[in-house]
C-alpha positions in Angstrom: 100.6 64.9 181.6 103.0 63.5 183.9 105.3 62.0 181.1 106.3 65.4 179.9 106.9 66.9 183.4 110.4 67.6 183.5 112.3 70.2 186.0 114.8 72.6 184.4 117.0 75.4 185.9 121.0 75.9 186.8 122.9 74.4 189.0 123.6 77.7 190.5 121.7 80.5 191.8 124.1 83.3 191.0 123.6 85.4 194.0 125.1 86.2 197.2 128.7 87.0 198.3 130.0 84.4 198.5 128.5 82.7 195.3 125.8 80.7 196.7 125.9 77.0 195.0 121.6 76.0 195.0 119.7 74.2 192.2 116.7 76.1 191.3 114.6 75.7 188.7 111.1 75.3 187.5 108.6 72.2 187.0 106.4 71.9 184.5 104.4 69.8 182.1 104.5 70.6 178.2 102.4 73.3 177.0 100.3 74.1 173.3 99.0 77.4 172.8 96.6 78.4 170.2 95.5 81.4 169.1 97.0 83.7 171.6 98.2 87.2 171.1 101.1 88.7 172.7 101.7 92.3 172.9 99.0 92.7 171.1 99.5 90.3 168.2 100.8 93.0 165.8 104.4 92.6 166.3 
């Protein structure tokens, strides 16, 4: 849904010499998982 699309990240993206100063980040909407194994779903 569009009302829970946010973008998150750092201001800076921590490479380069010199330090390059760039927003990045990732959009996206909120999620809900059910029922879903991860590594096997044992741990």
């Amino acid at each position: 849904s569009a009302v829970t699309f946010q973008v998150l990240g750092t201001p800076n993206c921590g490479k380069g010499e010199p330090n390059q100063v760039i927003r990045v980040g990732h959009a996206s909407p909120a999620c809900v998982f059910a029922n879903v194994d991860v590594f096997g779903g044992d741990a």
